[in-house]
N, C-alpha and C positions, 0 to 999 in steps of 0.2 A: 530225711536222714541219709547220711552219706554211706557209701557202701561199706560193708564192715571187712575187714579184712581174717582172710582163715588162718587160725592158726593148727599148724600139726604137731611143730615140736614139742614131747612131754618135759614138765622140769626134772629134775632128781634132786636125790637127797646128799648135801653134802656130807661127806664124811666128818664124825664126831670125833675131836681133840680128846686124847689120850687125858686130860684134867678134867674130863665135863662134868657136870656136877647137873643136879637136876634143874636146877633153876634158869641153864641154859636153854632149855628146851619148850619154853612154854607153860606159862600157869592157863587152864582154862578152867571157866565156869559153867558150869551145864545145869541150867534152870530147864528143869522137864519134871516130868511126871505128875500123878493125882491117884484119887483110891480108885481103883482100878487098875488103872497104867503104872502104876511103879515099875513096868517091866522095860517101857522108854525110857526112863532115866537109867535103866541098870546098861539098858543096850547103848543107848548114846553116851556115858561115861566110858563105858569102857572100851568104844571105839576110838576115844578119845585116846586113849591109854597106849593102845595098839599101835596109833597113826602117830606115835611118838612122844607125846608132852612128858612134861616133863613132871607135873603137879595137875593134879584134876577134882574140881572141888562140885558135885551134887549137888544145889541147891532146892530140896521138895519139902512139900508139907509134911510139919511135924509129925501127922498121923501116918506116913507112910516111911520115914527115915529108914526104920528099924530095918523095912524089907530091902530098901537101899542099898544098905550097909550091910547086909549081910550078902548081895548078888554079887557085889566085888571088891573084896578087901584092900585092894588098892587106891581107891578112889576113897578120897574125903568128903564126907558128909554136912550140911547146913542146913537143919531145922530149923523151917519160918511158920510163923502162924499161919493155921490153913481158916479157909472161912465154914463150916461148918458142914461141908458137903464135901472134905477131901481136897479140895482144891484150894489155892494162892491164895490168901487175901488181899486187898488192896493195901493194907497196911505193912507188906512181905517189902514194897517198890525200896523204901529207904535202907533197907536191911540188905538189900539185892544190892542199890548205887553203893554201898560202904562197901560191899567186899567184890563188885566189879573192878574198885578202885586198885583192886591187889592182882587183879586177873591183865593176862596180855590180849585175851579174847574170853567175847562171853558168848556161848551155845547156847539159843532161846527158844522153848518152844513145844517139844516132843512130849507130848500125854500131858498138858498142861491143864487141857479141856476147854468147853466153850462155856460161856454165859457171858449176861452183860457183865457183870463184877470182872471176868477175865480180859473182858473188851478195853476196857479202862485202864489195866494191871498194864496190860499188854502196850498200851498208847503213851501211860505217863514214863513206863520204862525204858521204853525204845527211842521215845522223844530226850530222853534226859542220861542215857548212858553213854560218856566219854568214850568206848574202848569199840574197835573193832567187833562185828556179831555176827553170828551166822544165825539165820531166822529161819525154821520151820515148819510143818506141823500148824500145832493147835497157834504158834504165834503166830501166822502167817494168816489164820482165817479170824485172829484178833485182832488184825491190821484194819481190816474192812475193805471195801473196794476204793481202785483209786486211792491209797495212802498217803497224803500230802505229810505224815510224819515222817516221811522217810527223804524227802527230799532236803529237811532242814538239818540231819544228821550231818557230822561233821567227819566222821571215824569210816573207817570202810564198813560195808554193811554188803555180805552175801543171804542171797534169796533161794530156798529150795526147795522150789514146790511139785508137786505132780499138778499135769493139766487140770483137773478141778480146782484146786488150790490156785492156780495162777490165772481160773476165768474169773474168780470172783475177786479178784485182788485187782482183776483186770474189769471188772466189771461186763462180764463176756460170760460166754457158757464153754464148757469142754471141748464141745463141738469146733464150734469158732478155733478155739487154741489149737485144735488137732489139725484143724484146715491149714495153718498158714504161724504153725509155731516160729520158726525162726526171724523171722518179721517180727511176729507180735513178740518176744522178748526181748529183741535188740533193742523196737520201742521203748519196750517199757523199760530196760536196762537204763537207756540213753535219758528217758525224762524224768528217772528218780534218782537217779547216780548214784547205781548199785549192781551188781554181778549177781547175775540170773543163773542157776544151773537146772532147766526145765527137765524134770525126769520123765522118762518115758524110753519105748525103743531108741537108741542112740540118743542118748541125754543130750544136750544143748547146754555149754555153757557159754554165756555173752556176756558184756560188760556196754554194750549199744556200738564200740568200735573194734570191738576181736569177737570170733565166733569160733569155738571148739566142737566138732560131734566126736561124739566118744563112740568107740568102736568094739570096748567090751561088757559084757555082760550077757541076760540070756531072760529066758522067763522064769525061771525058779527064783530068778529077784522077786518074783511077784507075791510077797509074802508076807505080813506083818510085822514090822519092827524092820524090814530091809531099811527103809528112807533115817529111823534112827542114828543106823549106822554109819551110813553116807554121814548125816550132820554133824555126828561126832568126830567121823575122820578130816574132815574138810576144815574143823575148828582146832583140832590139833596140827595140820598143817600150815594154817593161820597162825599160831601161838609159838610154830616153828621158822616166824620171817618170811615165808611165802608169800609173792604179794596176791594180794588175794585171787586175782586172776586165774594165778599160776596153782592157789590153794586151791581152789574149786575142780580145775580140770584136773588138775592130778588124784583128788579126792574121788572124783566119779572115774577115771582109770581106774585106780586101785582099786574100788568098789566091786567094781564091775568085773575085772579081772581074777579077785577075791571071788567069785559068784561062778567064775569059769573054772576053775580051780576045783571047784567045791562039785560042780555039775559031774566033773572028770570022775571024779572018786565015787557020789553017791548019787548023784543025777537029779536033774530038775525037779521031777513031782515032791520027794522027800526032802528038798532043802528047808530050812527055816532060817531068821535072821541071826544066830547064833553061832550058825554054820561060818558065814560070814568071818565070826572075831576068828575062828580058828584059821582059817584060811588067809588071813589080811595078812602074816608074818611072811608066808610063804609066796603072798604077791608083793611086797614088799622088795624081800630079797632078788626077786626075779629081777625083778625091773629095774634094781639097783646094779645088778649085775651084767644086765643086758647090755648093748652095742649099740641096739637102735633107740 
């Protein structure tokens, strides 16, 4: 592998034409949640929301819509048959590919759950979705180790995992990945051709020939629902022409910066992932405003 080249400079956000209309901005699909988790879908839709798009359409099991749809009014909802345990059924994939086909990026992943039935869900859809995706979470551990469905993708395809998520994807242990993270995801950026954004102290994002370390954040990220948000702002960035590269790092900036923000006012131990959306407007403007 050739040496990766660093990248420092953050993107911004162009300024919005005085006629924009929402459809400028990004439709995304955010397939997350199950009984339980309905609270991943609420948090990664509405990061979605925050991080700009334009249109944000929920995709969860019927049995859980309702909690959906009522966590944020702005966000459209997509009841699919769930299989009798709260979660996807395998029969959700075709109903999923139809209204990808409307989305500019699809968000896949967060409180989706495990089982083999999810393994399958997880493999026929990501093997057969036309659109740009950002993959996390519960999809990410439905990928299996070693993914060869991801190398046959055609569409861009971002990865975001935390070090357990990414040893087993890597067929490795936590340990391994904490040893010698930057290596091991350029690799594997480079042999799946796909944009890795490893989280952890100073997140990593790579593409196998740029390497971003992100320089904000804190440990009050350390919290449940934190990584939701991340996938949903990263997917709205994508939805907003970013190329993905450029989606990812700016995504885990704002994040992260969001999380600084947040520490300032009410401090690490008491943050929670919700904290987050509040604070995402306010890192937002900063960095839009900023010089450097």
């Amino acid at each position: 592998m050739a040496k990766v080249l660093e990248i420092t400079e953050l993107p911004r956000f162009s300024p919005r034409p005085s006629d924009s209309h929402k459809g400028m901005f990004g439709r995304v699909l955010v397939v997350a949640g199950s009984r339980g988790m309905s609270g991943a879908a609420i948090l990664c839709s509405s990061a979605a929301l925050r991080g700009g798009a334009g249109l944000v359409t929920a995709a969860v099991p019927e049995s859980t819509w309702h909690v959906v749809a009522a966590g944020n009014p702005c966000a459209m909802t997509l009841p699919l048959i769930n299989d009798g345990h709260g979660r996807l059924a395998i029969q959700a994939v075709e109903p999923l590919l139809h209204e990808a086909e409307k989305a500019d990026v699809v968000v896949f992943g967060p409180g989706i759950g495990q089982a083999p039935s999810i393994q399958n869900l997880v493999t026929a859809f990501v093997s057969r979705c036309p659109k740009p995706m950002v993959i996390d979470a519960d999809g990410l551990n439905g990928l299996g180790p070693l993914p060869s469905v991801l190398q046959d993708r055609k569409a861009p395809t971002v990865l975001t995992p935390h070090p357990a998520e990414f040893g087993r994807l890597n067929g490795t242990d936590t340990s391994a990945v904490q040893r010698d993270r930057e290596a091991m995801a350029a690799r594997f950026a480079e042999d799946y051709h796909v944009i890795v954004a490893l989280k952890g102290h100073r997140t990593i994002v790579t593409d196998g020939q740029r390497i971003y370390r992100n320089t904000t954040g804190n440990p009050g990220l350390a919290t449940a629902g934190a990584g939701d948000v991340l996938t949903g702002l990263i997917g709205a960035l994508v939805g907003q022409w970013f190329e993905p590269f450029a989606a990812a790092q700016l995504g885990v900036y704002l994040h992260g910066f969001a999380g600084d923000l947040a520490r300032d006012d009410i401090g690490e131990v008491a943050m929670i992932a919700s904290d987050l959306l509040t604070y995402l407007p306010k890192a937002i403007q900063r960095h839009s405003n900023s010089k450097s």
